[in-house]
C-alpha positions in Angstrom: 132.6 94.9 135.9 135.0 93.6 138.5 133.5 90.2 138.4 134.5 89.7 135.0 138.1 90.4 135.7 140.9 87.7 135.4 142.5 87.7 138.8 146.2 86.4 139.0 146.7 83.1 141.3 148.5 85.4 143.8 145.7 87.2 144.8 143.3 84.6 144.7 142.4 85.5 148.4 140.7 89.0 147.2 138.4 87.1 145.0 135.1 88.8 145.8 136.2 91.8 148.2 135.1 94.9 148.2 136.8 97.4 147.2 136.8 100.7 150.0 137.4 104.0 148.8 138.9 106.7 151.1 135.7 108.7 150.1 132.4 108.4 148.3 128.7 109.7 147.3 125.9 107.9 149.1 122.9 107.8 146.5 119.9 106.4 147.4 116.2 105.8 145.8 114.6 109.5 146.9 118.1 111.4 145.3 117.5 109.3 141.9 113.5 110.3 141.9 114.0 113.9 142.5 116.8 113.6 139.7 114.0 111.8 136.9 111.2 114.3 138.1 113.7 116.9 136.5 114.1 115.1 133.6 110.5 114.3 133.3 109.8 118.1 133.6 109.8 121.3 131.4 113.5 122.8 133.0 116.4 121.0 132.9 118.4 124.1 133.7 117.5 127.6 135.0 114.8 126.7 136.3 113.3 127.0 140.2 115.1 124.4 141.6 118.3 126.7 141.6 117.0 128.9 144.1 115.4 126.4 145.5 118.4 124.7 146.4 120.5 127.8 146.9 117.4 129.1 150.1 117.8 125.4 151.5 121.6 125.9 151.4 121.3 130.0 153.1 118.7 128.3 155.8 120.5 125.6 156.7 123.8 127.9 157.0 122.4 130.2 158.4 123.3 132.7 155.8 121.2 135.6 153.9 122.6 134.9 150.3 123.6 131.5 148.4 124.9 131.3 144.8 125.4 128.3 143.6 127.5 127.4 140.8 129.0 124.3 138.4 132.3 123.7 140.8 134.0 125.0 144.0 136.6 126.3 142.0 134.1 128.2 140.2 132.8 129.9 143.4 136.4 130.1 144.8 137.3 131.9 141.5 133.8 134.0 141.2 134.4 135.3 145.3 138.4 136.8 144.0 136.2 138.6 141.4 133.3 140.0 143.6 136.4 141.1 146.0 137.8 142.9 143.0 141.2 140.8 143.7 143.6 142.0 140.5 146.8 142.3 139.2 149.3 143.7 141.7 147.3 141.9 144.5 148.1 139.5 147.3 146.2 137.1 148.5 147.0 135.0 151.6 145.9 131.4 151.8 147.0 127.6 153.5 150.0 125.2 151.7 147.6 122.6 153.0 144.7 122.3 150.1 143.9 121.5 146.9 145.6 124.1 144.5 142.2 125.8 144.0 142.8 127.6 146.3 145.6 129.2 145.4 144.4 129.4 141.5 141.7 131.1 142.2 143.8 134.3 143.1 146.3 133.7 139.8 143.2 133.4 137.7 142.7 137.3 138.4 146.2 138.0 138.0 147.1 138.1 142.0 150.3 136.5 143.9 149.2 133.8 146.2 150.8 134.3 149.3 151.3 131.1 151.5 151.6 131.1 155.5 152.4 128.1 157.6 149.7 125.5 159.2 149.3 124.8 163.1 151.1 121.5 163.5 147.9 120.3 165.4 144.7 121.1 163.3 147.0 121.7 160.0 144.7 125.1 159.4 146.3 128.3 159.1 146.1 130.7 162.2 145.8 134.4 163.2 149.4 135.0 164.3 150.7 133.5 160.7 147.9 135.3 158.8 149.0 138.6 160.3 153.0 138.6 159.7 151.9 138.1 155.8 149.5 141.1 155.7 151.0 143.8 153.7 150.3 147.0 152.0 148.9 144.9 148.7 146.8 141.8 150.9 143.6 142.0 149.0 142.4 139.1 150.4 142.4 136.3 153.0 141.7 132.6 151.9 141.5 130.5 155.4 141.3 127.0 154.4 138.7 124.6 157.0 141.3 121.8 156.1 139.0 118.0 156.4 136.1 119.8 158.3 137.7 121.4 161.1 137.3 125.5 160.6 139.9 128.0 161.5 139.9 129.7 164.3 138.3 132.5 162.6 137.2 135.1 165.2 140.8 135.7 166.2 141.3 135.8 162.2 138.6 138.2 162.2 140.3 140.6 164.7 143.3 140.7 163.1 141.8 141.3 159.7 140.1 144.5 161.2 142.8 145.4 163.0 145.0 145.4 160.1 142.6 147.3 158.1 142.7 150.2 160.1 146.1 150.1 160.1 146.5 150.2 156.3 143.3 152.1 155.5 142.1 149.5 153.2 139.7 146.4 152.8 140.6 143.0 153.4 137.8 140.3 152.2 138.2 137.7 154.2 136.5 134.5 151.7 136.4 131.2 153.6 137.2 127.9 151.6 134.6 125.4 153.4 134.8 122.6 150.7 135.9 120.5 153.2 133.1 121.5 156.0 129.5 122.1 155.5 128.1 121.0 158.4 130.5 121.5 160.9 130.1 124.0 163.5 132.5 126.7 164.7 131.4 128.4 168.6 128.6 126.3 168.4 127.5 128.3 164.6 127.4 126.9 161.4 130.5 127.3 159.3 128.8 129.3 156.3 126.6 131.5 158.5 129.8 134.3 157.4 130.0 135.4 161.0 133.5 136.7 160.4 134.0 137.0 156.9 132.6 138.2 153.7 132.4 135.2 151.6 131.8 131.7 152.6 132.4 128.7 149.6 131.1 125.3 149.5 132.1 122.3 147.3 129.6 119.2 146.3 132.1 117.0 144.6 131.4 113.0 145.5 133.6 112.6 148.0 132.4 116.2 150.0 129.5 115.6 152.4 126.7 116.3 150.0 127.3 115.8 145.9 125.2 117.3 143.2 127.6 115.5 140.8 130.0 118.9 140.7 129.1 122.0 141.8 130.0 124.8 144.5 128.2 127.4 146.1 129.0 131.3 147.5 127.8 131.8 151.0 127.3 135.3 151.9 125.3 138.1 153.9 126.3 141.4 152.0 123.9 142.1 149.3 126.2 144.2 147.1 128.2 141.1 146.9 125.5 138.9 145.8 124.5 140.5 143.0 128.4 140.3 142.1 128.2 137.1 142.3 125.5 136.5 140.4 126.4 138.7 137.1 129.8 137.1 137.7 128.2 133.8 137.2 126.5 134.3 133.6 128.6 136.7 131.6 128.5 139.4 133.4 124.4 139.4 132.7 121.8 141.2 134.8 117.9 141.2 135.1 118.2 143.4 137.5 116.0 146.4 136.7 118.1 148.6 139.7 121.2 147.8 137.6 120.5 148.6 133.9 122.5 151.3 132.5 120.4 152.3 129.9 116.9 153.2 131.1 115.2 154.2 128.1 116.0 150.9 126.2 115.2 148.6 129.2 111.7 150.4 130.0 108.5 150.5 128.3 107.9 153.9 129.8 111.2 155.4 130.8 109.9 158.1 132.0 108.1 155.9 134.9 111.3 153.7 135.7 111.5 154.8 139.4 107.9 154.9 140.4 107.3 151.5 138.2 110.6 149.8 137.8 109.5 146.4 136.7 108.1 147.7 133.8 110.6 146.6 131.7 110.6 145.0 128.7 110.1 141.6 128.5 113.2 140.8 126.5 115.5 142.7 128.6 119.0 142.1 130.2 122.7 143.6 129.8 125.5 142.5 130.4 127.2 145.0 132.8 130.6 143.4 133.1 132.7 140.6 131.9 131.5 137.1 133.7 131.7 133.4 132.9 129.1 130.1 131.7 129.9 129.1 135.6 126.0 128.4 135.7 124.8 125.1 137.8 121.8 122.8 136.4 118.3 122.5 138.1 119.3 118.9 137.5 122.3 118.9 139.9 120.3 121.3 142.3 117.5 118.8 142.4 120.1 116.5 143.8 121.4 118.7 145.7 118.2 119.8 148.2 117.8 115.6 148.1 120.8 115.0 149.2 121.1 118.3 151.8 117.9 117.0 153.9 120.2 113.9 154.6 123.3 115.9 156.2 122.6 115.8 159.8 122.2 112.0 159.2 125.3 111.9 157.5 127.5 113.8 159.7 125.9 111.4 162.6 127.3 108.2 160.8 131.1 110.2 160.1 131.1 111.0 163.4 130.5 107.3 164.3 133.1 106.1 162.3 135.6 108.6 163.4 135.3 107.9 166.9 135.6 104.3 166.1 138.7 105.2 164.4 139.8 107.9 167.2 139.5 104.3 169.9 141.3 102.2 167.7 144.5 104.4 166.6 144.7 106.7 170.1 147.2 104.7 171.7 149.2 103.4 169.1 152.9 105.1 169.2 153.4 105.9 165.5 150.1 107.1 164.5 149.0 110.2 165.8 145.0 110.9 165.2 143.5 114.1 164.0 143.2 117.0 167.2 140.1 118.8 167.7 139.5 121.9 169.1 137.1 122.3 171.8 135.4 125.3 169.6 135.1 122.7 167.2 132.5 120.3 165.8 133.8 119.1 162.8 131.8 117.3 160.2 134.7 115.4 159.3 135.5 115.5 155.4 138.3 113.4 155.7 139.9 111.7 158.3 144.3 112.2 158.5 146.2 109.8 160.1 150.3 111.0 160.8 152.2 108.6 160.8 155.7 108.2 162.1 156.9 105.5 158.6 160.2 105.6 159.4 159.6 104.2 163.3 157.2 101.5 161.5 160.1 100.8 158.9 158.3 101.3 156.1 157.7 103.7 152.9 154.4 105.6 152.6 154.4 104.6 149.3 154.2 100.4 149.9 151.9 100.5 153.2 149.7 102.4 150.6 149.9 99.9 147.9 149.6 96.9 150.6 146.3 98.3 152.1 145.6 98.1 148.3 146.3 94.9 147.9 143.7 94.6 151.2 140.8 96.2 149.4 141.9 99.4 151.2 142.2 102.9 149.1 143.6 105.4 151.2 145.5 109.1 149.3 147.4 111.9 150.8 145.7 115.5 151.2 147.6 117.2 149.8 150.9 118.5 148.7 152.2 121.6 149.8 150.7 123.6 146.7 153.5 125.8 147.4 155.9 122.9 146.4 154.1 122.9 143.4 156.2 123.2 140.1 154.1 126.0 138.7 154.4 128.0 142.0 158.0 127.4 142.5 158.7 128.4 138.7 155.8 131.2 138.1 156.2 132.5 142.3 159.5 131.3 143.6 157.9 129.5 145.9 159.6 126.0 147.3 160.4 124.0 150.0 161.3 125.2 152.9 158.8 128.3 152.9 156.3 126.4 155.3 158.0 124.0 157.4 155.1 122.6 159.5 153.0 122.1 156.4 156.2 120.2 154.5 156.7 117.9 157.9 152.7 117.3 158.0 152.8 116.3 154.1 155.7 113.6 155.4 153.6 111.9 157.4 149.8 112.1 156.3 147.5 109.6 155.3 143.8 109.9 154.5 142.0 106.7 155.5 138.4 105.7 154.6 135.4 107.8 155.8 132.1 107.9 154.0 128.7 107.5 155.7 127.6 104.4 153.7 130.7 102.4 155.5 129.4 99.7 157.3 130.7 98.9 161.1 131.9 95.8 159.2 133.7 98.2 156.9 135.4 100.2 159.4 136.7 96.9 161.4 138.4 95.9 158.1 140.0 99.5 157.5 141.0 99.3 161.2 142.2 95.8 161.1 144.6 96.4 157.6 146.1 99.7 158.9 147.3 97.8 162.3 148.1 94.5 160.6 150.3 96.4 158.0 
């Protein structure tokens, strides 16, 4: 515990300060009951509570279908499958993200494909997407970088457009780890307006944690039930799936006219899948934690405009831009700052607003500077210029909805002290 700690003379003035993450979980007394009424009960894992929590998550997106698995770089990976993305494959995605993903196309033998950011909202954009587009694009992975979604309709058109002109699908899989909650033309992001496949990440620091997990947002039904065999093994129940009739039915013969008259025992596995299953203990926590959202994305939109007041007309810091077709439920919040005009290496103003009690981290490096890329791909630096020049300067600071006002002063205060 950090009370027990020897503390060194020289920093006897951070005796008793608390420590503030750049992110965090906010659990709270109703999360931790619904969590022990699983563990009281009959079904610690698939159970009800997994489609419980996956029809909260498809209402309050808007959405027909959830799936909802153990990360959100098992439902990146599980969406490249349902899309059929293989060897030979591109697939077109953001520099500016966690290498997930970009994985999640290698892990079914694809090329990631890497296209420059918009030097304002740091998302990649139509005009960038559609100079990559080739014969083999398989799919697109737009990337709503800290909560603030792509411009996806324009996406959209040039997806469509570019599918006529190749004679070919083009899923178009959004990566909204960073942005349940936020809204894009006044629609959720997740309703899958213009795209196939939505995903969703419930790490701590996200808006809403079940510990680790992820979810598939989508409205096509043939993908669904992809996603769901890809989930567990590559098993169905599904009696409209079975390949063999007469073993799956009691009477074979009346399989159409009766088709859940199957035998209790029942399933096959269809096709080759994975253990990416989620626990009704995580999903328990999850449609907790999900009725709190609106209330959380209140208190980060607090704090970032409390941030915006503070930092707006300081010189070397620019603040994050948002779109007017835009309400982002900010995941994080990115400071760029100018370290050479403050005379000073990213690397110490980091480790003094550490010394203050202050963590902050950078999101992220260019994945396409990444040693495996640049080895496996040929990759490097230089390929996306605006993305290397934003990685230069970026700096995520504090935001989690549990900060306190007092919190956020002291964040504010360290950052323009330093």
């Amino acid at each position: 515990m950090a009370h027990n700690r020897r503390v060194k003379k020289s920093s006897k003035h951070n005796i008793n300060m608390k420590t503030i993450p750049y992110g965090r979980q906010w659990i709270d007394e109703s999360d931790i009951e619904s969590v022990v009424n699983i563990l009281k009960g009959d079904w610690l894992t698939q159970g009800c509570k997994v489609n419980e929590f996956e029809e909260a998550l498809a209402a309050y997106c808007g959405v027909r279908y959830a799936v909802a698995v153990n990360s959100g770089t098992s439902a990146l990976h599980i969406t490249c499958l349902a899309a059929d993305v293989k060897d030979g494959d591109d697939v077109i995605t953001s520099p500016i993200t966690f290498v997930a993903s970009a994985n999640c196309a290698v892990y079914c033998g694809a090329k990631p494909v890497f296209t420059d950011v918009d030097p304002r909202t740091y998302n990649v954009t139509s005009d960038k997407i559609e100079k990559k587009i080739n014969t083999q694009t398989k799919a697109i992975i737009p990337v709503h970088f800290a909560g603030q979604s792509c411009d996806m309709e324009s996406i959209h058109k040039v997806i469509k457009s570019k599918e006529k002109e190749f004679n070919k699908k083009i899923f178009v899989i959004e990566d909204a780890c960073h942005a349940l909650g936020s809204l894009y033309k006044n629609k959720q992001v997740g309703s899958c307006i213009y795209s196939d496949m939505t995903v969703l990440s419930f790490h701590p620091v996200k808006h809403i944690t079940v510990g680790e997990g992820g979810a598939v947002l989508t409205n096509d039904e043939v993908l669904y039930n992809k996603l769901k065999r890809f989930r567990s093994h590559g098993i169905t129940n599904n009696p409209d799936e079975f390949v063999y009739k007469e073993q799956a039915f009691v009477n074979p013969q009346s399989a159409i006219e009766n088709p859940q008259s199957v035998n209790p025992w029942y399933y096959e596995q269809v096709g080759l899948g994975y253990n990416y299953r989620i626990t009704d203990i995580q999903c328990a926590l999850g449609i907790s934690q999900l009725k709190k959202l609106r209330d959380f994305s209140n208190r980060r939109r607090e704090i970032v405009d409390m941030y915006n007041d503070a930092f707006r007309n300081i010189e070397s810091i620019q603040i994050p831009y948002e779109p007017d077709d835009c309400n982002s439920n900010f995941h994080l919040y990115v400071l760029l700052i100018d370290f050479d005009q403050m005379g000073i290496k990213r690397s110490q103003f980091m480790n003094d607003l550490k010394k203050k009690g202050i963590l902050t981290q950078v999101h992220y490096i260019p994945v396409n500077t990444q040693p495996y890329y640049q080895e496996k791909f040929g990759t490097g630096w230089g390929d996306c210029p605006n993305a290397e020049e934003y990685y230069q300067k970026c700096l995520s600071i504090p935001l989690f909805p549990s900060m306190t006002n007092i919190d956020v002063e002291r964040v504010i205060n360290s950052i323009k002290g330093n």
